[in-house]
Structures are given as structure tokens and as C-alpha cells.
C-alpha positions in Angstrom: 136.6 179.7 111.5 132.8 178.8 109.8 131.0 181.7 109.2 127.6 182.7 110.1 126.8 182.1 106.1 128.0 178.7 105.9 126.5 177.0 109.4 123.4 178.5 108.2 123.4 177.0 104.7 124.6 173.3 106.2 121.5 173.9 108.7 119.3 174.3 105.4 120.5 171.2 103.7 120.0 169.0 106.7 116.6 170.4 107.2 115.9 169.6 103.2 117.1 166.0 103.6 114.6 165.4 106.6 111.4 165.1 103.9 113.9 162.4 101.7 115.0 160.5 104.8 111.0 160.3 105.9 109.8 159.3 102.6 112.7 156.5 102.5 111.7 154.9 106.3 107.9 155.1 104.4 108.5 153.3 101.9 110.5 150.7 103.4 107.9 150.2 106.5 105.6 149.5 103.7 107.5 147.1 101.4 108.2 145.1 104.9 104.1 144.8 105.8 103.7 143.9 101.9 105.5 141.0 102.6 103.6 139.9 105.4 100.1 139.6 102.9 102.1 136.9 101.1 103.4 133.2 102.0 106.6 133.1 100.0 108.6 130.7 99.5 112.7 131.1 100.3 114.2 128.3 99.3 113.5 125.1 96.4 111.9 122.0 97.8 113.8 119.6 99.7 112.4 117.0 97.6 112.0 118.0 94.3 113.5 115.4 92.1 114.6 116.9 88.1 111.7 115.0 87.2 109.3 116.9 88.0 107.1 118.7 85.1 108.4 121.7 84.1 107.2 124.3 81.4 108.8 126.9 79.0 107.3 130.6 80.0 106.4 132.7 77.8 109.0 134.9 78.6 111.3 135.9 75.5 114.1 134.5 77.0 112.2 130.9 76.8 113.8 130.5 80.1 112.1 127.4 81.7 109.5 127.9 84.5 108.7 125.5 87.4 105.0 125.8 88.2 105.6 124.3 91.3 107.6 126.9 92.9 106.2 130.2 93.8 103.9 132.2 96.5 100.1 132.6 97.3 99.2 136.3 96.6 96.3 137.8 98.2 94.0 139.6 96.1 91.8 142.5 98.3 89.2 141.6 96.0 87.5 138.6 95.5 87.7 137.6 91.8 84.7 136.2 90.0 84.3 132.2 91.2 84.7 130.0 88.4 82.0 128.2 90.1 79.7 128.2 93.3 78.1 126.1 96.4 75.3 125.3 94.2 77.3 122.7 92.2 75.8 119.3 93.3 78.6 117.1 92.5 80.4 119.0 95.4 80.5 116.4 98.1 78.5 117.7 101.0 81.7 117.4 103.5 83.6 119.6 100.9 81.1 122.7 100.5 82.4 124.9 103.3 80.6 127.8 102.3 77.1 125.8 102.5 78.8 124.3 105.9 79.4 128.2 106.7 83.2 127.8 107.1 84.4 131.0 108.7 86.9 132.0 106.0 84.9 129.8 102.9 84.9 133.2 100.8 88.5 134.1 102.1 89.8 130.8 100.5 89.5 131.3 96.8 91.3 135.0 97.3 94.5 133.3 97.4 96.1 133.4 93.5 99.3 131.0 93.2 101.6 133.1 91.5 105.1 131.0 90.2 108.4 132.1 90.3 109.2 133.0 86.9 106.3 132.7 85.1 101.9 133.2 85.5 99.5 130.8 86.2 96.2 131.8 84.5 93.2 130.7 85.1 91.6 128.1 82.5 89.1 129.3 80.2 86.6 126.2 80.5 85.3 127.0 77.0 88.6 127.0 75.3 89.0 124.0 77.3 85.6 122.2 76.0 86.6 123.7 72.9 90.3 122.2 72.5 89.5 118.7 73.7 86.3 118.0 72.2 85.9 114.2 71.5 88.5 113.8 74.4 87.9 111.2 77.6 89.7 112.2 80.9 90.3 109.7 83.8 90.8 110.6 87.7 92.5 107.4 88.8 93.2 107.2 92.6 91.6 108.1 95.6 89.3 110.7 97.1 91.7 113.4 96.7 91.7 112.6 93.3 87.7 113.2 93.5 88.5 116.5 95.0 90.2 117.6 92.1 87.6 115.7 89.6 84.9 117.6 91.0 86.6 121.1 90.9 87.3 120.3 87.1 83.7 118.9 86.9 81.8 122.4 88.5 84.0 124.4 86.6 82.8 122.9 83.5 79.4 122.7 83.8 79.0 125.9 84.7 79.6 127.0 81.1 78.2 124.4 79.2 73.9 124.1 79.0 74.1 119.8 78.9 75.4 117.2 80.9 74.7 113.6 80.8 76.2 111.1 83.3 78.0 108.1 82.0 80.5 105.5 84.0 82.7 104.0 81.7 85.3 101.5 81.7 84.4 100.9 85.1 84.4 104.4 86.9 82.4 105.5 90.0 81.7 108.8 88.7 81.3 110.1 84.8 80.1 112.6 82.9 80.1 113.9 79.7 79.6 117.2 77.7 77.6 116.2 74.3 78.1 119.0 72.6 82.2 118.5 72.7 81.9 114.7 73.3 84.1 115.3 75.9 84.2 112.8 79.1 85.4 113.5 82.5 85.6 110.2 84.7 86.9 109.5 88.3 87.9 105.6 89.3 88.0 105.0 93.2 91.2 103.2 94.3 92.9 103.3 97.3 96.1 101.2 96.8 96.3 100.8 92.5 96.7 97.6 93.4 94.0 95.0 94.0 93.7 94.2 97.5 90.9 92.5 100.6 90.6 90.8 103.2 92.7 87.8 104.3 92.1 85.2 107.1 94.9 82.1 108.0 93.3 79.3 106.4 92.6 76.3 108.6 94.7 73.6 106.6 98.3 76.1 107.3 100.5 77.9 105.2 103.2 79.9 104.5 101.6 83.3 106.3 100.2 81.0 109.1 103.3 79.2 110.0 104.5 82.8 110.4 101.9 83.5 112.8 99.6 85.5 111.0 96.0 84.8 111.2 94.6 88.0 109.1 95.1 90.7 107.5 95.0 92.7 104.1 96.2 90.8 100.7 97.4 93.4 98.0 98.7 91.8 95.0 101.0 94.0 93.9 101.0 93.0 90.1 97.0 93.1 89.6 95.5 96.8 89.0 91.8 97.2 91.0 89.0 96.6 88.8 87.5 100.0 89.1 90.6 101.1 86.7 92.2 98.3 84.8 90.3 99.5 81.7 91.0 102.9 82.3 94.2 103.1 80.0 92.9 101.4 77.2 90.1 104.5 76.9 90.7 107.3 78.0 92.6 110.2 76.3 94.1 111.9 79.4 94.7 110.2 82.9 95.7 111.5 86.3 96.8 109.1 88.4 97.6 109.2 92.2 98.1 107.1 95.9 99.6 107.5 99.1 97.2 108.6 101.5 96.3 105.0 102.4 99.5 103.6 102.5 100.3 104.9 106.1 97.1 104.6 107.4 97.9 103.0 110.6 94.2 103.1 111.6 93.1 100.8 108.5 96.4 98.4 108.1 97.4 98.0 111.8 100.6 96.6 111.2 99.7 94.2 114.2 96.2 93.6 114.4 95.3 93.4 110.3 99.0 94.0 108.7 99.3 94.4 104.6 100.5 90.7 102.9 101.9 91.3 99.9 101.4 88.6 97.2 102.9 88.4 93.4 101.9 86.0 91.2 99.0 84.7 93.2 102.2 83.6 96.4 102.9 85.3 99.2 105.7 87.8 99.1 108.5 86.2 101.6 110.2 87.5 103.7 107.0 89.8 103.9 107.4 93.3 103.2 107.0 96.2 104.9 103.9 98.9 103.2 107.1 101.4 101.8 108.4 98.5 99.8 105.2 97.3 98.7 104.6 100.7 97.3 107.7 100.4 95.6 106.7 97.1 93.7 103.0 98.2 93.3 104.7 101.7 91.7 106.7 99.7 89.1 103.9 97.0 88.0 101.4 99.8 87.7 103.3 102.1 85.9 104.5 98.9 83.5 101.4 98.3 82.8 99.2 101.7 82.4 102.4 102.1 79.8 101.6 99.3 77.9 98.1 99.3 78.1 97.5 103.0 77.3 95.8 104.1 73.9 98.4 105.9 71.4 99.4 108.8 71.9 98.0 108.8 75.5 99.0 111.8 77.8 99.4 110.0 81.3 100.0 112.4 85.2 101.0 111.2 88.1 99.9 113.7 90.9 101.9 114.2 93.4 100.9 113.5 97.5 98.3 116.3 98.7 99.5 117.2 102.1 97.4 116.8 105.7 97.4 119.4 108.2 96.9 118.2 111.6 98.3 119.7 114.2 98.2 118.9 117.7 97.4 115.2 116.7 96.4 113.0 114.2 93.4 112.9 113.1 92.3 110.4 115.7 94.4 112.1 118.0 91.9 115.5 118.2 94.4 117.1 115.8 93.3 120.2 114.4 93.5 122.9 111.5 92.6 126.1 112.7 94.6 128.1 110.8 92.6 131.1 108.3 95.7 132.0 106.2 98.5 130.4 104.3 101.5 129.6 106.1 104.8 131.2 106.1 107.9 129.1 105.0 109.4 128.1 108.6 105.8 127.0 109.6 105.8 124.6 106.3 109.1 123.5 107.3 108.1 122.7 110.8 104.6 121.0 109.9 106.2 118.6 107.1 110.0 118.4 107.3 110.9 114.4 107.4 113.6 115.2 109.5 110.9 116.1 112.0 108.8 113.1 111.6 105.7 114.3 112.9 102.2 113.7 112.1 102.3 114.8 108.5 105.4 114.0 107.5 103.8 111.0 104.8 103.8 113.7 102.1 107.4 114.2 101.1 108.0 110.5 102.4 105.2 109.2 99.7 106.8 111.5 97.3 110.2 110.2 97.9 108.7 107.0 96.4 106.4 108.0 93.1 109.9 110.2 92.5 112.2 107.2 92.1 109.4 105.6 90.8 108.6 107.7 87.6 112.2 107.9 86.5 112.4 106.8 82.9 108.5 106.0 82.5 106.5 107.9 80.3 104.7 109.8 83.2 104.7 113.7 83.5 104.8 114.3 87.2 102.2 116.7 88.0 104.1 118.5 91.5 100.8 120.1 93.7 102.7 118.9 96.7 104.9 122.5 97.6 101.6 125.1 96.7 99.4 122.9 98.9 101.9 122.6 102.0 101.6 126.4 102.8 97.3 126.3 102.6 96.5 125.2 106.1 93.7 127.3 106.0 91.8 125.8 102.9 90.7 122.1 104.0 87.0 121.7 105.5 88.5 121.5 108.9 85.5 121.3 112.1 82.8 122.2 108.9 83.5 119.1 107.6 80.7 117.0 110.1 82.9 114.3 110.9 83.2 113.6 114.9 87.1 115.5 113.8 88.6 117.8 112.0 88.9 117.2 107.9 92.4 118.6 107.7 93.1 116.3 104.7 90.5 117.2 101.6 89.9 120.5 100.5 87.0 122.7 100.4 85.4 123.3 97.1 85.6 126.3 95.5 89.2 126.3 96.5 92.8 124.8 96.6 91.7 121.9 94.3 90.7 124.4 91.5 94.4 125.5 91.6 95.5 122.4 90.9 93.5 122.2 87.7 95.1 125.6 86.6 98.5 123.7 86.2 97.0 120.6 85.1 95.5 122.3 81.8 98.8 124.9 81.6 101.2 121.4 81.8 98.8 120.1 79.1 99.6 123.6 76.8 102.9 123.2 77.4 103.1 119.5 76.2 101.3 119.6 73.3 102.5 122.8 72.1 
């Protein structure tokens, strides 16, 4: 039989435990709507290839860390902006907060935060500092601007001169007289040289095909906005892709890419994927042999799109005003799905195979960008569509500097 003395004392303890119980279900509710503020990421790239640039931390345990792998943070706060709107190098299409962008200023409170390891911020001084009498090439297209400019705007801001200067053939220069440092960007679409072609009324090889025009890329022949490129600059950054499924500009019916090697047409012609492969291995060839000693040479990988609903001719859109959550990456870019931006991982299926053994350090932007929907100029970019393709500036691009200078710690010590 229980006593009176002992029901009452099991009453007591249960009522004591109700406080404990209460606190736990409070904590955990709020642990679980932390997790919501954040777009992690739950699993490693299904792309990634071992050569991908990786860094030692600076964890004791010199464990390496993989910049490429992490989650966006949100910070309540918005930090100082390492730059601003007023930057004039900022191409107008770009400036989302001088296009009032509805979440401009909610952009840059997103911090990229790696797995094992932090991703400061660069101190542009240090960085003036450290490469003085330094020349830095942008080669590839206008993403490759994007991320020029963001490096650009970030400088100047700190440093009181500025003179323009286009060397060795680039469409946009500038340098820092005080560090003699140079920052250049060269326009290119393809690497490769390429134009117009039209059959030729005496016949030939194409026209007995039944081609009658087209693009020519000569696939062993760099464009001449960057063929001198290696044999100045310090530092280059290379990149392509974006054009090489752009249906719109190669139809393959109506104005299909010819490939030609050695001033002949490529026969059987080829189709675009294993052009890229050819124009991959001749460039890389001869950036390698044409490069100045001791030459530190990128390769960046494919900047994602993010249309959805449709292309970009299609009235695809990207409405979105925060990062997305792994699933939603999954479903927007996953090759097994094939939709309309599935070109990243394909295009980086390609520079992977093609940067094994070379002397390129693979600069991977490709897995932090998929998950930031929400940072491209989108309807304030005044096109006729949606810009779901370049980034605003401030913003994603400036990101991608961070790991560009933190890779360049890393490699030379």
C-alpha cells in the first residue's frame, strides 16, 4: 500500500520536472526556426571533381577546408558595405539599389560561411599593399565583368587615385599608381576566335554538307582581346560557358557553330559540347606556355542562371527574396532534371575534365551561387525580361572575390 507521504512526494517531483520539460520543448522550437534563417547545405556537390581548390584552415588540426562547401548566414544587421551605388564602373543594369530592387539592401546581409573553416572579408588595403607592382586579368565573359567590377569598387573605395589603362588588349583597365597595381578585364565569349561564316559560291566541304552559314570558331586560335593576356599579367581568372548553350545566338539550324582547326573545317562537324572540349585543351595548352613565370592562373567555375518558369525568352522569372533551401537547388539545377538551368553543372562537367593535370587552380563559385536566387537584377534590370543570369552589385560577386584573395593566401603561403 503507498502512503499518503509518498504519492504526495512523487506528485512534487512531477510538478518540478514540468519547468525542465518546458524549457527543453523551448529550446528545441527555437533551434528548429534557427535553421529556417539559413540555406544549408546537406549533402557535397554532385559534381565536384578532387580538383577543385582547396585550402588548409587555420584550424590546429591543419585539417583541409573546402571553400566551396558551406551555408549563407543571415546577419540581422547590415554590415558596413565594402562599397556603394555610387561606384560608376557598376554597369547600370547591375546597380539594383539605384534601380530600387526591392531586397537591394537585403542582398549583401547574406555572409557565406564554409564548412570547416571562415571566409573573411578582404582587407582591400592589405590587398593594394601585398600586390603592389602586380597586373590582374579578368578573361571571359560578362560574368567575369561582374566579378571585375566588384573587385574594382572595392578597391577604389580605399585608394585616393585611379588612372585607366587597357593593356595587352583589354576592354576595361585600371590601375592604382600608388601600388602599381593593374586590374584588367578582356571580353570573350567563346576563348576561342570565332564570326561569321557564309557557303562560299565556288562549294566546299561545309557547302556540300548543306550548310550555307553559320558561326566559324577555330578552336586552336585564342580571341584577340586576350592572346596577350598571359604573357603580362601577374594573376588571371579565366572563365566560359554561358555562350556555349545559347540556343538563341548559335541556332543549331538556322546559324549552327563550324568548328575549324588549322584553318580546315572540323569533319565530321562537331557538336558545341565537343568543341568546348577541344577549345578547353588548346586554350589551356597555350595560356600554359605563354604565361609569365611564376604566373598564378584561375579558372572560375560556371555562374548559375535562375529562371524559372522559362527561359529567358520564355518570360522566365526570378522572384525569389531569399536564398534557397537545398531541395529547391536540387530541383532548379539537377542534370538529371534537365531543365532550363541545368548548363551549370553540365559546363562544369567539362572545365573539370578539362583542368586535370594543367597548371590551373579551379576557382569553385558554382555550389554558393546555386542557392542565391534572390541576388541577380531580376525585372530591375531594364531589359524587356528578367536578368536572372548577372548579379547585382554590391552583392554575390563580391563573395566571390573573398575566396579569390583567401585561395590566393593559401597558395602563396
Amino acid at each position: 500500500m503507498i502512503s499518503t507521504t509518498s504519492m504526495a512526494t512523487t506528485a512534487a517531483k512531477k510538478i518540478s520536472l514540468f519547468p525542465v520539460f518546458s524549457l527543453l520543448c523551448f529550446v528545441s522550437v527555437f533551434f528548429l526556426l534557427s535553421l529556417t534563417r539559413r540555406a544549408s547545405l546537406s549533402s557535397p556537390h554532385p559534381h565536384r571533381s578532387a580538383n577543385v581548390f582547396q585550402s588548409r584552415s587555420d584550424h590546429p588540426s591543419g585539417a583541409l577546408c573546402d571553400f566551396s562547401e558551406g551555408s549563407w548566414i543571415h546577419a540581422a544587421a547590415a554590415a558596413s558595405a565594402r562599397y556603394d551605388s555610387s561606384c560608376k564602373e557598376i554597369f547600370k543594369g547591375w546597380n539594383c539599389a539605384r534601380n530600387n530592387k526591392s531586397n537591394a539592401a537585403e542582398i549583401t546581409r547574406w555572409r557565406w560561411q564554409p564548412r570547416n573553416c571562415d571566409l573573411p572579408s578582404f582587407d582591400p588595403v592589405d590587398f593594394l599593399k601585398t600586390y603592389r607592382d602586380t597586373n590582374i586579368g579578368f578573361v571571359g565573359d560578362s560574368l567575369n565583368r561582374n566579378m571585375f567590377v566588384s573587385l574594382f569598387c572595392t578597391l577604389k573605395r580605399v585608394s585616393g587615385e585611379v588612372k585607366k589603362w587597357r593593356p595587352a588588349g583589354a576592354d576595361r583597365g585600371f590601375t592604382f599608381p600608388q601600388y602599381n597595381l593593374t586590374i584588367t578585364y578582356h571580353r570573350t565569349n567563346l576563348l576561342a576566335r570565332y564570326g561569321r561564316w557564309s557557303a562560299n559560291a565556288n562549294g566546299g566541304e561545309l557547302e556540300a554538307l548543306g550548310y550555307k552559314e553559320g558561326y566559324r570558331i577555330d578552336v586552336d586560335i585564342p580571341e584577340s582581346s586576350w592572346e596577350k593576356a598571359p604573357n603580362f599579367h601577374d594573376i588571371l581568372i579565366f572563365n566560359t560557358g554561358h555562350w556555349w548553350w545559347a540556343s538563341s545566338k548559335f541556332d543549331p539550324v538556322n546559324s549552327p557553330m563550324l568548328f575549324f582547326e588549322g584553318g580546315q573545317p572540323i569533319l565530321p562537324p562537331i557538336p558545341p559540347e565537343v568543341g568546348l572540349d577541344r577549345v578547353l585543351k588548346n586554350m589551356i595548352h597555350l595560356v600554359e606556355k605563354t604565361k609569365r613565370p611564376g604566373a598564378i592562373i584561375f579558372f572560375r567555375t560556371q555562374s548559375p542562371r535562375h529562371f524559372e518558369g522559362g527561359d529567358w525568352n520564355q518570360g522566365g522569372t526570378c522572384p525569389r527574396e531569399k536564398p534557397l533551401l537545398p531541395q529547391e537547388v536540387e530541383d532548379l539545377f539537377s542534370v538529371r532534371n534537365n531543365g532550363t538551368n541545368v548548363e551549370v553543372r553540365l559546363v562544369n562537367q567539362h572545365l573539370y575534365n578539362a583542368m586535370k593535370g594543367s597548371e590551373f587552380r579551379v576557382l569553385d563559385i558554382t555550389r554558393m551561387s546555386e542557392f542565391r536566387a534572390d541576388a541577380h537584377p531580376a525585372s530591375a534590370g531594364g531589359k524587356n525580361h528578367d536578368d536572372c543570369m548577372h548579379w547585382c552589385l554590391p552583392g554575390l560577386t563580391d563573395a566571390w572575390n573573398d575566396l579569390f584573395v583567401a585561395s590566393l593566401k593559401q597558395i602563396q603561403g
